[in-house]
C-alpha atoms as one frame of an Amber mdcrd trajectory, in Angstrom:
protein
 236.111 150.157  34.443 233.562 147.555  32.593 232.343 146.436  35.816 232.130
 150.466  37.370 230.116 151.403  33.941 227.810 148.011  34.109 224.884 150.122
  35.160 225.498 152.777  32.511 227.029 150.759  29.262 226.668 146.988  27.456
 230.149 147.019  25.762 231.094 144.681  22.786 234.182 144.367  21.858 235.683
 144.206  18.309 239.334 142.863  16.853 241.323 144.372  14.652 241.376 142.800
  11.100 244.802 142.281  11.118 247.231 139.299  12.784 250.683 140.614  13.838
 253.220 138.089  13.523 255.888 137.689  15.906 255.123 141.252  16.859 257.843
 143.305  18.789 256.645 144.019  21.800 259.751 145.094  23.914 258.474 148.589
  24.111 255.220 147.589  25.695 256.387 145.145  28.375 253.665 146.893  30.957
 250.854 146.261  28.920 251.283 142.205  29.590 250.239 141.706  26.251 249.208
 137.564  25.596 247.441 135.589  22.965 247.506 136.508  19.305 248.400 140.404
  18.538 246.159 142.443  16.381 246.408 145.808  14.264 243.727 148.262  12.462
 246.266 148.952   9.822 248.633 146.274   7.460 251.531 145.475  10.242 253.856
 145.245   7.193 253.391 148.605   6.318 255.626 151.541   7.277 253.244 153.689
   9.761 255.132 157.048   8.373 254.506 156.104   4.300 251.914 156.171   2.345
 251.154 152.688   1.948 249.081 152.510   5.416 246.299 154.162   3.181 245.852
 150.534   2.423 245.375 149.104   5.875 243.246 151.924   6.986 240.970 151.923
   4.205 239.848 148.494   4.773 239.617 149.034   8.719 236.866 151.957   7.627
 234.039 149.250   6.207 235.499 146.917   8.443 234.092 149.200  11.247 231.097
 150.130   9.326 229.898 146.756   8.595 230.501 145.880  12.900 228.097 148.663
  13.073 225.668 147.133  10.882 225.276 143.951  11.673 225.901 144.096  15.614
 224.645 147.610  16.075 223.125 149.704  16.999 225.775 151.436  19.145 225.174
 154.798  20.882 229.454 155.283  20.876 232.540 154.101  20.466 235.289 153.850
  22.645 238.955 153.223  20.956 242.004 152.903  22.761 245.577 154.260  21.780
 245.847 152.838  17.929 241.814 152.124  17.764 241.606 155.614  19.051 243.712
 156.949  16.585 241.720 155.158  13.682 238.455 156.509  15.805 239.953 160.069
  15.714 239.702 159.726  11.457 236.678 157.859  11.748 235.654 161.134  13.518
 237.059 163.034  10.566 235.250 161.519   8.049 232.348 161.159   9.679 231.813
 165.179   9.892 232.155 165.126   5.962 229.602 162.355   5.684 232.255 160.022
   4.313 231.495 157.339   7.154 228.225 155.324   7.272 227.892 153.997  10.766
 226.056 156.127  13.020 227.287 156.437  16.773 226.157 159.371  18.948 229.560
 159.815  21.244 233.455 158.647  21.323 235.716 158.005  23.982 239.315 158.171
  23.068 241.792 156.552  25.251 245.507 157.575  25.002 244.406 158.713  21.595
 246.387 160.348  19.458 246.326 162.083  15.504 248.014 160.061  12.763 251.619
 160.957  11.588 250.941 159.567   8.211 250.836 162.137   5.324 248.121 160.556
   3.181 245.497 161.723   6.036 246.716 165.586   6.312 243.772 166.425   4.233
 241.560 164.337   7.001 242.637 166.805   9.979 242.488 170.154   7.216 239.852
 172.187   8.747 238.922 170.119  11.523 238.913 172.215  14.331 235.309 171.887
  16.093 234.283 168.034  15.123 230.639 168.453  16.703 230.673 165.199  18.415
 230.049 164.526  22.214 233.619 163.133  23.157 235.357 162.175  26.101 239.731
 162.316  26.181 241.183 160.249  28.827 245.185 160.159  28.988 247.891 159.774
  31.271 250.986 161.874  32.404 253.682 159.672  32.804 252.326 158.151  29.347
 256.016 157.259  27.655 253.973 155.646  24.560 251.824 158.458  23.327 253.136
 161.523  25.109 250.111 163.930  26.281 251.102 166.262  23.624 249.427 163.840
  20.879 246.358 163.447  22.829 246.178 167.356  23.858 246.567 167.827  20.117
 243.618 165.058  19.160 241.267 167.057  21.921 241.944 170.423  20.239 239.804
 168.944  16.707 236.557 168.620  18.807 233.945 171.425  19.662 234.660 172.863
  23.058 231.069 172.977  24.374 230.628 168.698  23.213 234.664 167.945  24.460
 235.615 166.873  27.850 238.794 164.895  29.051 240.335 163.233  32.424 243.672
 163.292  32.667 245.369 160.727  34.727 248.566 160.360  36.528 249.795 157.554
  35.163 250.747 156.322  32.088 249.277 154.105  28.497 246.291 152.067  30.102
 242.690 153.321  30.917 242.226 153.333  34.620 239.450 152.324  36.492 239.671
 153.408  39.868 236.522 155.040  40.818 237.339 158.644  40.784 238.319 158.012
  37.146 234.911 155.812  36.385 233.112 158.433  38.592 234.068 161.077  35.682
 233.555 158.746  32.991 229.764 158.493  34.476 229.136 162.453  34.487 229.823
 162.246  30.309 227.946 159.182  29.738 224.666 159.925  32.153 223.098 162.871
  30.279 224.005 161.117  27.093 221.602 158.230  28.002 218.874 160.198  29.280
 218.987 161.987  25.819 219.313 158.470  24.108 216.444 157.482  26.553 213.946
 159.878  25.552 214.336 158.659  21.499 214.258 155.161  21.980 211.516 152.707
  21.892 210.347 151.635  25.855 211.528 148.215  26.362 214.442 148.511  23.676
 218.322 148.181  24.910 221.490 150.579  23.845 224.229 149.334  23.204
């Protein structure tokens, strides 16, 4: 997909904060996971309690600061946890509780959080006015489609599209997939076009 979206996108890539050790991984055997495992939120916490607040909360600046001091970014793209964490990034964002600006998101397997402390995040979130793109898969046996159908439903219908893929927890990049992909992000950068500076580069 990176090399289908060169002419469109410069992507940069950003690690979680937090090392995983010996991480379980018997459940994800098709992503071929290698080298040192990451997380947005504490890895000792439990995911269901409240103490992921803690973990999360220092993923937020974490984010911010990326956007800061490597930005300017015209989106985001965060897959399956990152996308969750985007999702409430998303969330706060729309009650200016976020400072990093970003114009669109692209959520990958994406899901909402199960974790109580951020009900109050989702409360009245049902048209998030931000250009977004949902791509998910089918036979997806991680996050079931229901969990990213139910993610989609927070965003404005006229700014919300999403590809949905027949297979399961990866982001494809055949080109029929990267050909939709294209049809979000090519009016985006002719509107990002027309505001920036000639000679400048998006990120």
């Amino acid at each position: 997909m990176r090399k289908r979206l060169k002419s469109l996108a410069e992507l940069t890539y950003i690690d979680a904060p937090y090392v995983i050790e010996n991480p379980n991984i018997s459940s994800l055997e098709d992503l071929a996971p290698t080298g040192e495992q990451r997380s947005w939120f504490h890895p000792l916490d439990d995911r269901y309690s409240e103490n992921i607040v803690t973990g999360f909360n220092e993923s937020f600046p974490f984010i911010e600061e990326v956007i800061r001091s490597k930005g300017p970014f015209d989106g985001i793209l965060g897959f399956s946890q990152g996308a969750e964490l985007l999702g409430l990034i998303c969330c706060l964002k729309s009650k200016n509780l976020f400072h990093g600006d970003f114009k669109f998101v692209i959520f990958v397997s994406g899901f909402k959080s199960h974790c109580p402390a951020y009900n109050d995040y989702y409360s009245g979130q049902s048209s998030i006015d931000i250009p977004s793109l949902h791509i998910w898969g089918e036979s997806d046996k991680i996050i079931v489609k229901e969990r990213s159908e139910s993610l989609f439903g927070l965003f404005n219908e006229s700014n919300r599209h999403k590809i949905v893929h027949p297979g399961g927890h990866f982001l494809p990049g055949q080109s029929d997939v990267a050909a939709e992909v294209k049809k979000f992000l090519s009016p985006l950068q002719e509107a990002l076009a027309s505001t920036t500076t000639p000679g400048s580069v998006s990120s």
